[in-house]
N, C-alpha and C positions, 0 to 999 in steps of 0.2 A: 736784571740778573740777580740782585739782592734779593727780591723778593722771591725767586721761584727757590732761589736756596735755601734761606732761611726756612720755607715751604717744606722742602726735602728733608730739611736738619730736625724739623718738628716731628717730622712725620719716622724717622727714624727711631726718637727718642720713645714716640707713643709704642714701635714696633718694639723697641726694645724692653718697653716694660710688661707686653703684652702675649711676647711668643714662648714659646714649650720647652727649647732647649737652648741650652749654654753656649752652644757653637752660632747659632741663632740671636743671641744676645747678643755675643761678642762682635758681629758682622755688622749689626746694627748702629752698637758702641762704635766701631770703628770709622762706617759710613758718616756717622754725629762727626765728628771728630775733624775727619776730611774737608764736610763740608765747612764746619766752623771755617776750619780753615782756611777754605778756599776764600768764603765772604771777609774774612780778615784779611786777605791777603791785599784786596781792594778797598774796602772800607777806611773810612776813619778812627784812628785809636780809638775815641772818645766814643762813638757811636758802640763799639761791639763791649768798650769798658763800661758804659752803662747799661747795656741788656747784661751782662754779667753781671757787675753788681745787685742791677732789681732783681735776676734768678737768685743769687746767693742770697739774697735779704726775704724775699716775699715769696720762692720757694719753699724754703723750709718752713714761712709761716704757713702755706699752704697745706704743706705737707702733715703738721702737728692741727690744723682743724680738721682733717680729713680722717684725721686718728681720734680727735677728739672728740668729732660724731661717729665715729664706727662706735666708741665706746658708752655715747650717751642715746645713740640711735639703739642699739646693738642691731643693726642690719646686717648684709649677708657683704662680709669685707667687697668682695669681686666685685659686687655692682654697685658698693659705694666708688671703687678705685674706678670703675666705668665713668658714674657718673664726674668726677674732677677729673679722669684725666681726657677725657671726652671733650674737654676746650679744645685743645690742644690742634682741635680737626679743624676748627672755625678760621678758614683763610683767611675772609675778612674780617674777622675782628681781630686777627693775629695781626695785617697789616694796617688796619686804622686804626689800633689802641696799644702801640708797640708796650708800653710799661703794664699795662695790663696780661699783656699775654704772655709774656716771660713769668708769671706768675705759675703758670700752668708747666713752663718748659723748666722752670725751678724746681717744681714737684718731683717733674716726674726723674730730673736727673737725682734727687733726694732717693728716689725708689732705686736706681740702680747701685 
């Protein structure tokens, strides 16, 4: 059960950085939220306290190299934000390398 949500909760975050309009975002944002939720509600403190921490740590680091080849690439922003937020999709690397792939879900909450 943890796995298909956390699943869902990725897969929101990518929706929500990805789609048109604000009403759109917001639905996304909320669905994130839910699910966090829900997986917290079962889980262990310490399990959801340290995917939060590695996002809030290794997020943002993510978030500033993404920025910091946009500007030494100078590439076309969209398809660098394609290519990092594009982990994000990898089920299994997201469920075999859990510190890693918070990496990505760090990002992309940095983007909203």
């Amino acid at each position: 059960e943890n796995i298909e949500l956390r699943n869902n909760e990725r897969m929101c975050l990518y929706d929500a950085v990805h789609c048109n309009s604000q009403a759109e975002k917001y639905n996304y944002i909320k669905q994130f939220i839910e699910l966090r939720e829900q997986r917290t509600s079962f889980m262990k403190e310490e399990f959801i306290t340290y995917e939060c921490m590695v996002e809030s740590i290794e997020g943002p680091a993510w978030y500033v190299e993404m920025n910091a080849y946009n500007a030494i690439c100078e590439k076309d922003e969209s398809e660098t934000l394609r290519k990092y937020s594009g982990f994000i999709l990898d089920a299994y690397e997201a469920n075999y390398n859990i510190r890693k792939s918070c990496y990505s879900s760090g990002m992309l909450l940095c983007l909203l």
